[in-house]
Backbone as JSON, one array per atom type, in Angstrom:
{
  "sequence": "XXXXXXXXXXXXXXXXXXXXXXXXXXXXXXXXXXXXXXXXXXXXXXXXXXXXXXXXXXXXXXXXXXXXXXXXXXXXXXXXXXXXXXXXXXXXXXXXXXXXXXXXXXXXXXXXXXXXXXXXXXXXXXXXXXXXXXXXXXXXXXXXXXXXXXXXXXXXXXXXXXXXXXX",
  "N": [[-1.98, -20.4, -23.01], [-3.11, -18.32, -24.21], [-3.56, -14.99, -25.56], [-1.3, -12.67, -24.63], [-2.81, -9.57, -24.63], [-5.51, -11.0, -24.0], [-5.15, -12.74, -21.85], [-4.56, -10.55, -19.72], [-6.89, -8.72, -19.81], [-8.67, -10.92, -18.85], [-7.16, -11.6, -16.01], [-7.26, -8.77, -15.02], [-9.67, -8.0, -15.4], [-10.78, -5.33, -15.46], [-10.63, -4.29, -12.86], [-8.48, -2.56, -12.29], [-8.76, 0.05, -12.99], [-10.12, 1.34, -11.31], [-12.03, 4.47, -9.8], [-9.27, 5.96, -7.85], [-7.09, 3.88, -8.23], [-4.55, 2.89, -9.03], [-1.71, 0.75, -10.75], [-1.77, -2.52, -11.4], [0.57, -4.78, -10.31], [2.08, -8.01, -11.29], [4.18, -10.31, -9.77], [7.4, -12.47, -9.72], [9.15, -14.83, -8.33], [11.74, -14.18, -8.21], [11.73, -11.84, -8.22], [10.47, -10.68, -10.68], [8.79, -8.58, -12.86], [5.92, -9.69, -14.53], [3.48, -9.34, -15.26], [1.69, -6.97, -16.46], [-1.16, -4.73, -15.13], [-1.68, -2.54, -16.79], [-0.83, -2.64, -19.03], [-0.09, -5.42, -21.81], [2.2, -5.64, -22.31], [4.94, -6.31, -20.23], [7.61, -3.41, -19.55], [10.66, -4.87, -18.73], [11.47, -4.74, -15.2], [12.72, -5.38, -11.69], [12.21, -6.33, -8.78], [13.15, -6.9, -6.56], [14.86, -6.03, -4.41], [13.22, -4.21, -3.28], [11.08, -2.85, -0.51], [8.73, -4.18, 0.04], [8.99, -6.83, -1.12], [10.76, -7.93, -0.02], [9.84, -8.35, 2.33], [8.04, -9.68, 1.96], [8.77, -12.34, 0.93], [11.18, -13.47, 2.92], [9.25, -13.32, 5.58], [7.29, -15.98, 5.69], [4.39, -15.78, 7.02], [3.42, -13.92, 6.57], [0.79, -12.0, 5.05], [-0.24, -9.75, 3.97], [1.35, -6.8, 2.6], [1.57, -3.32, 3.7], [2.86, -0.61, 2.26], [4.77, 2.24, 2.87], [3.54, 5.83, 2.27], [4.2, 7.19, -1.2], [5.65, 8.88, -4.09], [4.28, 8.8, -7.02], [6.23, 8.11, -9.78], [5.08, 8.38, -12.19], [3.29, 10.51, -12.76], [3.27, 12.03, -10.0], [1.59, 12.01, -8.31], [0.71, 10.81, -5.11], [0.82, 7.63, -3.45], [0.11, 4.51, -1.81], [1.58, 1.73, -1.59], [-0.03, -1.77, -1.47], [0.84, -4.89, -0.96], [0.29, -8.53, -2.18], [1.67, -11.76, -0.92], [2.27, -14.05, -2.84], [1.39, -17.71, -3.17], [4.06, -21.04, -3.82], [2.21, -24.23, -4.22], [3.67, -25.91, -2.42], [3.95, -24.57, -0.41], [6.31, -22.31, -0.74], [7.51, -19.68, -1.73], [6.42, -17.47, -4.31], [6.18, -15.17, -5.36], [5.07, -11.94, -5.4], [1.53, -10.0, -5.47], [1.14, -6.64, -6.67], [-0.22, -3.85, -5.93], [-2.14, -0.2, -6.32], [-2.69, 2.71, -4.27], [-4.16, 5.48, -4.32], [-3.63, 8.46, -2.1], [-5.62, 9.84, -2.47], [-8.11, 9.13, -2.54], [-8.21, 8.82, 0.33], [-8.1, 11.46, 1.05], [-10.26, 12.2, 0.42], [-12.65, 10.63, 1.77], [-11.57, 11.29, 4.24], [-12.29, 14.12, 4.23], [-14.74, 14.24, 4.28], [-15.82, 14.34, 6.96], [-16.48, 16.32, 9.59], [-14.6, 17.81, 11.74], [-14.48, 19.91, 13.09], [-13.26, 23.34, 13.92], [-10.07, 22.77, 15.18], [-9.96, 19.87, 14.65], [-8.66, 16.43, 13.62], [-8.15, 13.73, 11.7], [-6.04, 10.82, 11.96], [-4.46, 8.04, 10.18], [-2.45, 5.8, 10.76], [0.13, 3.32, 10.31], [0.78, 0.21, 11.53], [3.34, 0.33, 12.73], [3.89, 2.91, 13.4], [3.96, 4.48, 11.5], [2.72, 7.8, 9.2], [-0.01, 7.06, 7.03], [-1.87, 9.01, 6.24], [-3.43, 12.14, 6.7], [-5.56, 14.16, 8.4], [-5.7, 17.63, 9.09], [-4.22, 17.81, 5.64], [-1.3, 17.66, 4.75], [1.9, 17.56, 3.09], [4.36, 16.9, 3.84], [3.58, 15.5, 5.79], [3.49, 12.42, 5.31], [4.16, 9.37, 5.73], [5.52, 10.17, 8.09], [7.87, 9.33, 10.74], [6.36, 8.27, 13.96], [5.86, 6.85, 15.82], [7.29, 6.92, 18.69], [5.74, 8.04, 19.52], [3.12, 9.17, 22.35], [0.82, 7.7, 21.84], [1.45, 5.15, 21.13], [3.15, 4.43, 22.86], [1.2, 2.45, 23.72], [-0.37, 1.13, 21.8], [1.17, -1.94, 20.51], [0.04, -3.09, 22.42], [-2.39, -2.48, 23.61], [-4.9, -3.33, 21.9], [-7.6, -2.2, 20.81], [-10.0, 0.01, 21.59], [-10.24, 3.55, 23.23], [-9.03, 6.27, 22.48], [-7.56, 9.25, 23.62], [-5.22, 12.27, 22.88], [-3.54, 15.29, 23.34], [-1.68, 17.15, 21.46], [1.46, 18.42, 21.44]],
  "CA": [[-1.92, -20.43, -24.46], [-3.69, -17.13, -24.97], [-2.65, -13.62, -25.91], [-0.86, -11.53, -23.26], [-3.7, -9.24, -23.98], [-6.39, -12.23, -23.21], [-4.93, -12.81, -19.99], [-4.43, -9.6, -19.27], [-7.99, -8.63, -19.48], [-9.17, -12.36, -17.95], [-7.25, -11.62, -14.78], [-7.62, -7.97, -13.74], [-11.02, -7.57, -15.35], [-11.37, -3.94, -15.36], [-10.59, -3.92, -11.86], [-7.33, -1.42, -12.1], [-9.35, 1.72, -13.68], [-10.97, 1.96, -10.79], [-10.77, 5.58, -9.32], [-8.26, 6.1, -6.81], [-5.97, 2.52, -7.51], [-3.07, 2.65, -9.67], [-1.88, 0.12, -11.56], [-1.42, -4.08, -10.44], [1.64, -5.96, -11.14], [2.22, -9.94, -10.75], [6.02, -10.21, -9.23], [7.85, -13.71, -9.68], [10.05, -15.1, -7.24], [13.14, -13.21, -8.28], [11.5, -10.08, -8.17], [10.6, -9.69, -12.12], [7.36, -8.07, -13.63], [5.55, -10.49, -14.96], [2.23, -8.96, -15.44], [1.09, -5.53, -15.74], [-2.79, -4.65, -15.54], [-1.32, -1.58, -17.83], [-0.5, -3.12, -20.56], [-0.16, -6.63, -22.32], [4.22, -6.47, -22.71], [5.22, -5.12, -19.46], [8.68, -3.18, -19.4], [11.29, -5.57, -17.58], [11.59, -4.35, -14.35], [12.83, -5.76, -10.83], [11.84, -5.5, -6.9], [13.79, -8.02, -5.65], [14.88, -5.1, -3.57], [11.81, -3.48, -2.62], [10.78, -3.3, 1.44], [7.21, -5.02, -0.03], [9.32, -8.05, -1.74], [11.97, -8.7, 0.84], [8.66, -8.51, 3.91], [6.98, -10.99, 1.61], [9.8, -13.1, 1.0], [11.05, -13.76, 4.28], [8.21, -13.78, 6.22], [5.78, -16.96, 4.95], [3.26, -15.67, 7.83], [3.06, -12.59, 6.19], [-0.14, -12.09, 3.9], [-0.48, -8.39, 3.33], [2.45, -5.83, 3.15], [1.27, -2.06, 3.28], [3.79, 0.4, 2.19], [4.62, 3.81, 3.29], [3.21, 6.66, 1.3], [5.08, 7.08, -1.84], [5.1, 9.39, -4.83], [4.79, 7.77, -8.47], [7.03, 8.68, -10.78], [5.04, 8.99, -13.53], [2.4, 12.07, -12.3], [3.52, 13.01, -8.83], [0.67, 11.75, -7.05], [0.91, 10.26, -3.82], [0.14, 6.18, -3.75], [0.29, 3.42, -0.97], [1.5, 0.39, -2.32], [-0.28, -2.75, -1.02], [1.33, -6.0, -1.64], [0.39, -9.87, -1.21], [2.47, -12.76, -1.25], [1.93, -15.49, -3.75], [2.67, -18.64, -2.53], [3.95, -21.91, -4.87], [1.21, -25.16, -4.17], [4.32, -26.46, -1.37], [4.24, -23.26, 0.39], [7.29, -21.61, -0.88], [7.3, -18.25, -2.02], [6.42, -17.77, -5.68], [6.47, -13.71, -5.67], [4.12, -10.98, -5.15], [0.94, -9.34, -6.59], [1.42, -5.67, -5.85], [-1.11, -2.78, -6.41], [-1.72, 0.94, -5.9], [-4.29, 2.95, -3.92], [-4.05, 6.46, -4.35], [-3.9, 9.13, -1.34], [-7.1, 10.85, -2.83], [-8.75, 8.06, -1.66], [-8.41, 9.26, 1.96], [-8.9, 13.03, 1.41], [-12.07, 12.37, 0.16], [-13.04, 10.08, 3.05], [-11.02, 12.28, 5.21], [-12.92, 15.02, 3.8], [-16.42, 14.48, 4.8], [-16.0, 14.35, 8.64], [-16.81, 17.53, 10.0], [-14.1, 17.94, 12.22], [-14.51, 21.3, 13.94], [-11.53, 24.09, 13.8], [-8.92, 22.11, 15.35], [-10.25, 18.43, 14.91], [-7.7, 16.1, 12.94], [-7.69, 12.05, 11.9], [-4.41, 10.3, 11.33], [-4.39, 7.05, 9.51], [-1.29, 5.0, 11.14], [0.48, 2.12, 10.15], [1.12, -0.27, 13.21], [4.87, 0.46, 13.26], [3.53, 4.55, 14.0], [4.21, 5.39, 9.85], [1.49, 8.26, 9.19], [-0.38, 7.17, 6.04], [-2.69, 9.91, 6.09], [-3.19, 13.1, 8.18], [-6.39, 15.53, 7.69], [-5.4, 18.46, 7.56], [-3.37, 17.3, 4.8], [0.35, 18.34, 4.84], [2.45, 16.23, 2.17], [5.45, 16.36, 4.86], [3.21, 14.03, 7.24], [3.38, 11.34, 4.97], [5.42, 8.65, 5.61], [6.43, 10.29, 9.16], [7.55, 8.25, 12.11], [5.34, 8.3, 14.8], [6.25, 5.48, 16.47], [7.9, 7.33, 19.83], [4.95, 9.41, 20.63], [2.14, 8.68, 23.33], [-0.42, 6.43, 20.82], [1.98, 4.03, 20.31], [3.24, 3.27, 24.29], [-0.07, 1.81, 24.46], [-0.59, -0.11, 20.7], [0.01, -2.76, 20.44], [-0.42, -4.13, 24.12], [-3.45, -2.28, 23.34], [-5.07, -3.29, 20.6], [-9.04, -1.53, 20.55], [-10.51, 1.12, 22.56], [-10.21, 4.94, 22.21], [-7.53, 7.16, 23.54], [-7.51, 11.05, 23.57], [-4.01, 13.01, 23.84], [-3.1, 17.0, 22.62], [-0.82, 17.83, 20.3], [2.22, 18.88, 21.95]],
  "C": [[-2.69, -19.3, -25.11], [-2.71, -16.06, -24.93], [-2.4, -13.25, -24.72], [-2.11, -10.74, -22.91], [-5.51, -9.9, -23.15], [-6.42, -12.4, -21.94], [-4.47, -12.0, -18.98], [-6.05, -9.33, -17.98], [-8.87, -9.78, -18.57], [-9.02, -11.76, -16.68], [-7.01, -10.13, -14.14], [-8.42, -7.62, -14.38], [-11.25, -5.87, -15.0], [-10.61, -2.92, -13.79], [-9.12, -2.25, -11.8], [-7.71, -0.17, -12.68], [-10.57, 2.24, -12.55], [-10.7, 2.91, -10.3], [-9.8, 5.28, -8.11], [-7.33, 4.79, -6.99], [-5.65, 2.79, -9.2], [-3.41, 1.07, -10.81], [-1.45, -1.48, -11.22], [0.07, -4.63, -11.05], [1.75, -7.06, -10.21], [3.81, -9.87, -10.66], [6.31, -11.53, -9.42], [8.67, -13.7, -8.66], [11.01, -14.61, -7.35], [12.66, -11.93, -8.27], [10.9, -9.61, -9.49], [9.29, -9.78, -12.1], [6.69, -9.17, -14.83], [4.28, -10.6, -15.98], [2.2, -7.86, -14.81], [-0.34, -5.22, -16.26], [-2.65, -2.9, -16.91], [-0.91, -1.86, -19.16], [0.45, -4.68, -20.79], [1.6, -7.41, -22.25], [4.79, -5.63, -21.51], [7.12, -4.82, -19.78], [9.41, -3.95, -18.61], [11.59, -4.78, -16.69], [11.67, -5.52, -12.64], [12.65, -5.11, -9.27], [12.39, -6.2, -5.98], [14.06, -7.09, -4.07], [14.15, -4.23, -2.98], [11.81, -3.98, -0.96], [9.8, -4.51, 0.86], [7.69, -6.81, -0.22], [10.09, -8.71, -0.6], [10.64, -9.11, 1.73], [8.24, -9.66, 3.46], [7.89, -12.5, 1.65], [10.26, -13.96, 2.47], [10.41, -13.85, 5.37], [6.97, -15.06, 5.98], [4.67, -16.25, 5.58], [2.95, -14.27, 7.37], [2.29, -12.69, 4.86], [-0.11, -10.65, 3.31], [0.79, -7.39, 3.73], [1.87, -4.59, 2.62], [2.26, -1.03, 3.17], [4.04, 1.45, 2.82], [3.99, 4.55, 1.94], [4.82, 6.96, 0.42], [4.63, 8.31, -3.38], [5.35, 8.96, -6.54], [5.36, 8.72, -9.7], [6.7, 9.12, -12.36], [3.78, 10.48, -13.39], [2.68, 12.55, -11.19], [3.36, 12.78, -7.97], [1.22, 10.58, -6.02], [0.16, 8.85, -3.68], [0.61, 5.67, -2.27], [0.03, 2.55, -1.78], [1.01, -1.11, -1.02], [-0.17, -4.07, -1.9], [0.74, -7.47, -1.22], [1.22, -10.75, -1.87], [1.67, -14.14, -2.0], [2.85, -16.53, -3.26], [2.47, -20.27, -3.34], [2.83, -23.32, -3.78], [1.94, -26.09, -2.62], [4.42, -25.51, -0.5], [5.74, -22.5, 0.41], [6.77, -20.46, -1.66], [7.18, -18.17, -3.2], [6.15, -16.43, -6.19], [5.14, -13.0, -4.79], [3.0, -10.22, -6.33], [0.96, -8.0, -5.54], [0.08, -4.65, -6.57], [-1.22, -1.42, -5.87], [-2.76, 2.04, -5.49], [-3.58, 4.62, -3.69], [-4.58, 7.3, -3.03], [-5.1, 9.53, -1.21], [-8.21, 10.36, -2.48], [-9.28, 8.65, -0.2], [-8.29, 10.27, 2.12], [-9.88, 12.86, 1.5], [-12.9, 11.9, 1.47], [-12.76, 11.18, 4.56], [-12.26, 13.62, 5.32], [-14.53, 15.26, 4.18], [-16.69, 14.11, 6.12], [-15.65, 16.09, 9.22], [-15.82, 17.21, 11.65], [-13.62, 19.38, 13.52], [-13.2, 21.94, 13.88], [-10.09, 23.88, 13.89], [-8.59, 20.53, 15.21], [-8.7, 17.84, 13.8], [-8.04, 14.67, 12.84], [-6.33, 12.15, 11.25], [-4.77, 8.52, 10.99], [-2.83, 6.47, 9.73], [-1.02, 3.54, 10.03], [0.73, 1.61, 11.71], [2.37, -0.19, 13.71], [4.89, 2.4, 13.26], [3.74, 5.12, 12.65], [2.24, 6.33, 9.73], [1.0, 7.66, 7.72], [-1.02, 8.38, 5.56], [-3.3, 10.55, 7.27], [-4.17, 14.0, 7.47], [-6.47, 16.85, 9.4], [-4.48, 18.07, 7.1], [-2.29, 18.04, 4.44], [1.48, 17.16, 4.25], [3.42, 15.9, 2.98], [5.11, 15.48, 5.78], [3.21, 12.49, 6.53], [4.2, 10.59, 5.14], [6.0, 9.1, 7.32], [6.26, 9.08, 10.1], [7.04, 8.72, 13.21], [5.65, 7.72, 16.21], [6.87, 5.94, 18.53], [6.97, 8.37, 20.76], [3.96, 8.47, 21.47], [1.36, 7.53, 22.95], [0.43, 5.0, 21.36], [3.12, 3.47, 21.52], [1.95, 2.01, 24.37], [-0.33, 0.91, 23.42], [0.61, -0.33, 20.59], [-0.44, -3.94, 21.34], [-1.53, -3.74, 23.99], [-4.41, -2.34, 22.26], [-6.53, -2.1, 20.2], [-8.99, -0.68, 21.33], [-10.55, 2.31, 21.78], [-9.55, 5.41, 23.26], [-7.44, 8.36, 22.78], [-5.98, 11.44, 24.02], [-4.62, 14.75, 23.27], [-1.94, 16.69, 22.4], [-0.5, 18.49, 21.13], [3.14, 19.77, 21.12]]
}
């Protein structure tokens, strides 16, 4: 029974101006925008079709869906969308809250490991997607991975540490 902007501010509290994360939206079970931490009347918009909505959807056992790298349409920049599933009080599906964590994020981090001339991290997904690759090359984003050496071994392997070369 309060204002849009009331329960705006109530439930993402500031949180979406933080640096590096985008902007939140609340998804309903058909896919529609429900809530945007951007503003009080969001534009109608649907995701029914989204990878994040369908993963959430059809999977119940699925809590967190991490996107591929993606670039947002309204500045350029490079985001990973991370999604969770909302689920109704009987355990049926009752949408998604989705949010947005900016690449720059993981230069910066990236950025302060002294890596020596040829050193490199890569930031995987578990199905071999690169999220993030220092040195940073916008074509590694999003690549598949999945067929090289790492990724005989995860995820029969889950921990340890494993050395190859760059072939």
């Amino acid at each position: 029974r309060v204002s849009p902007e009331i329960r705006r501010s109530a439930l993402f509290d500031g949180a979406a101006g933080a640096q590096d994360l985008g902007g939140i939206l609340v998804i309903d079970s058909a896919g529609n925008v429900i809530m945007d931490s951007r503003t009080a009347n969001p534009a109608p918009r649907n995701f029914a079709n989204a990878d994040f909505f369908r993963a959430l959807r059809d999977h119940p056992d699925l809590d967190l869906f991490i996107g591929v790298p993606f670039k947002n349409s309204r500045d350029g920049a490079w985001m990973i969308g991370l999604s969770r599933r909302r689920t109704n009080a009987d355990g049926s599906f009752a949408g998604a809250v989705v949010g947005t964590m900016g690449i720059s994020y993981f230069k910066r981090i990236f950025g302060a490991f002294d890596l020596g001339a040829n050193g490199t991290v890569t930031l995987f997904r578990a199905d071999g997607r690169v999220m993030m690759r220092t040195p940073y090359h916008e074509r590694d984003l999003g690549r598949d991975l999945s067929k090289g050496e790492l990724f005989q071994f995860y995820p029969k392997i889950r921990a340890g540490h494993f050395e190859t070369t760059d072939r």
